[in-house]
N, C-alpha and C positions, 0 to 999 in steps of 0.2 A: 190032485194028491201027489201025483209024478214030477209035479212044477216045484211044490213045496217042501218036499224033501230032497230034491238037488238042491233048493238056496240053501237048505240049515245044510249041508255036505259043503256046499262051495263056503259057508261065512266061517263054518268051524277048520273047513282047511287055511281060511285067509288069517283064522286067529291065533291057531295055533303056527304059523309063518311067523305072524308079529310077534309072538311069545319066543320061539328060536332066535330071532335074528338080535331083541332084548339080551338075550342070554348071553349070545356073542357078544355083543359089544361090552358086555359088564365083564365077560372073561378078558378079553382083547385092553381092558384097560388097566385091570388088575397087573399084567403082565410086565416084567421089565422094561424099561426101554433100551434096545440095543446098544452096544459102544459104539456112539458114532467116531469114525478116526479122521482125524482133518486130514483135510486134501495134500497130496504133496509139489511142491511149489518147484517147476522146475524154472531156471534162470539160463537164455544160449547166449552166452558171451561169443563175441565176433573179434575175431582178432582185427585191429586197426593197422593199415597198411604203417610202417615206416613212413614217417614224412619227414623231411630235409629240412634241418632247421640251420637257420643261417645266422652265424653271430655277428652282428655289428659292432665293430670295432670301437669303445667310446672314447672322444677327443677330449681330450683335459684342457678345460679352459688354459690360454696364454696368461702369464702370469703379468700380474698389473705393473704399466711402464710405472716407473717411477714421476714423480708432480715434476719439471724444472724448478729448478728452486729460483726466485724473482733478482735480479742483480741488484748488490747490496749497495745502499744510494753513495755516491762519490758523500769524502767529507768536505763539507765547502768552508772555507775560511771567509769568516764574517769580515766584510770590507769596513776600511776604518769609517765611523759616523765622524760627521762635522760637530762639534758641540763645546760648550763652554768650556775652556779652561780658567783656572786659578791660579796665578803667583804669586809669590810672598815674597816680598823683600825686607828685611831685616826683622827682628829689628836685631841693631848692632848692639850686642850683649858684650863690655869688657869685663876681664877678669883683675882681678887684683896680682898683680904679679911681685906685691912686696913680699919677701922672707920673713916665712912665720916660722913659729917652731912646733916642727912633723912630730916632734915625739908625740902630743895631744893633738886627734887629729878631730877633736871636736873645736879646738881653737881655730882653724885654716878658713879664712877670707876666703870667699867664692861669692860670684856672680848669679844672678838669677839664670835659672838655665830650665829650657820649653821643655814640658812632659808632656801637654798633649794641646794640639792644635788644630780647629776644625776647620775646614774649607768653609768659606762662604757661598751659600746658593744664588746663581747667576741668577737674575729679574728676567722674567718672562717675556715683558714688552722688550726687555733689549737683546735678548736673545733670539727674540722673532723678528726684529728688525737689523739686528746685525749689527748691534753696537757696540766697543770698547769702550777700556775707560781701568782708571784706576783710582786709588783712593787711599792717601797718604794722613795716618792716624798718630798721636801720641798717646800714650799710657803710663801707667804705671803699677807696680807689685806690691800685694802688699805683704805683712808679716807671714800671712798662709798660703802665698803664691797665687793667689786671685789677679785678675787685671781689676784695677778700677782707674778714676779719673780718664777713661778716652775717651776721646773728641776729633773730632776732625777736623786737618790742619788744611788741605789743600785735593782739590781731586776736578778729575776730568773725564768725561763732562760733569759738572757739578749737581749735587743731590740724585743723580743718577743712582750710583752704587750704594752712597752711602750708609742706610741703613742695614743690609745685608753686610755690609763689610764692617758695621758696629756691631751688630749682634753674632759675627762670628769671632770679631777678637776679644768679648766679654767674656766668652765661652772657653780661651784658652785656660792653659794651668801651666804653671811654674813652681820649677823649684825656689823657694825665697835667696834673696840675699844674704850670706852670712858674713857677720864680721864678731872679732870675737868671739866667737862661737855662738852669738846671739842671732835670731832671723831680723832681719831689719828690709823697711820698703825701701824700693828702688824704683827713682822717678827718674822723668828725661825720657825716658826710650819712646822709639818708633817704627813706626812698622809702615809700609807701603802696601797694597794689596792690588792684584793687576784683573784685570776682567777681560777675557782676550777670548775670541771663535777660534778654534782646529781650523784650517783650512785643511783638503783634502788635497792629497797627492802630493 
């Protein structure tokens, strides 16, 4: 009987604990919760020794030599070349020297007289073998100062030159003939033509 009435005294004190200790924690939560204050942060700066700081002088680059400038090439004088020459001999053009009358000076006799005159081109084969030679032509003018009628009279060495010394006196011009104040042809003339090398020096 003495057993059973200590447990119901020990269960009702253990129940009546759990009931208290319930209580507390439902007041304890209800409760505010404090201000918490953040921590305060200290920072120990250390003072750094002075240290010796050394300036280095900076060298300015040397400024850039100038390029030499290349010497400017001598001028050379071109040495004379060996090569064809052309002469022309006559042709002998007279003039009328009778007294006309200057007043009208479209009346005044005058002779054929050369306006334009081409060189003949030397021939290859005689210029590479070193040959002369000339070549003695007659012609004639006609009312518009044309050559026609030439032919060849005489030449050395023969048919060497001659075609080149025809087809440059065909080529020439002239002034006509005047007589009366009219152009008129003028036959008989001649002309020589020379085919000759430069020699050097």
């Amino acid at each position: 009987m003495t057993k059973v009435s200590a447990s119901i005294a020990i269960g009702a004190a253990i129940t009546l604990a759990a009931f208290a200790f319930m209580d507390y924690l439902i007041s304890s939560d209800e409760r505010a919760p404090a201000e918490v204050k953040p921590p305060i942060e200290f920072e120990i700066m250390q003072n750094r020794p002075d240290s010796d700081v050394k300036v280095k002088p900076r060298q300015l680059p040397e400024p850039p030599q100038p390029k030499a400038q290349p010497p400017k090439p001598q001028s050379m004088t071109p040495a004379e070349v060996a090569g064809p020459q052309i002469g022309i001999s006559g042709p002998e053009i007279e003039f009328d020297n009778t007294p006309v009358n200057t007043t009208f000076a479209a009346q005044q006799d005058t002779g054929a007289t050369p306006i334009v005159r081409i060189d003949p081109k030397y021939p290859v084969d005689a210029a590479r073998d070193g040959k002369e030679g000339w070549v003695e032509m007659s012609f004639s003018i006609d009312k518009a100062g044309n050559v026609i009628d030439a032919k060849v009279i005489n030449a050395e060495p023969r048919r060497l030159f001659n075609r080149e010394a025809l087809r440059a006196l065909k080529g020439w011009k002239y002034r006509p003939k005047i007589e009366n104040g009219q152009a008129v042809v003028q036959s008989g003339l001649q002309v020589v033509l020379e085919f000759k090398i430069q020699q050097e020096g």
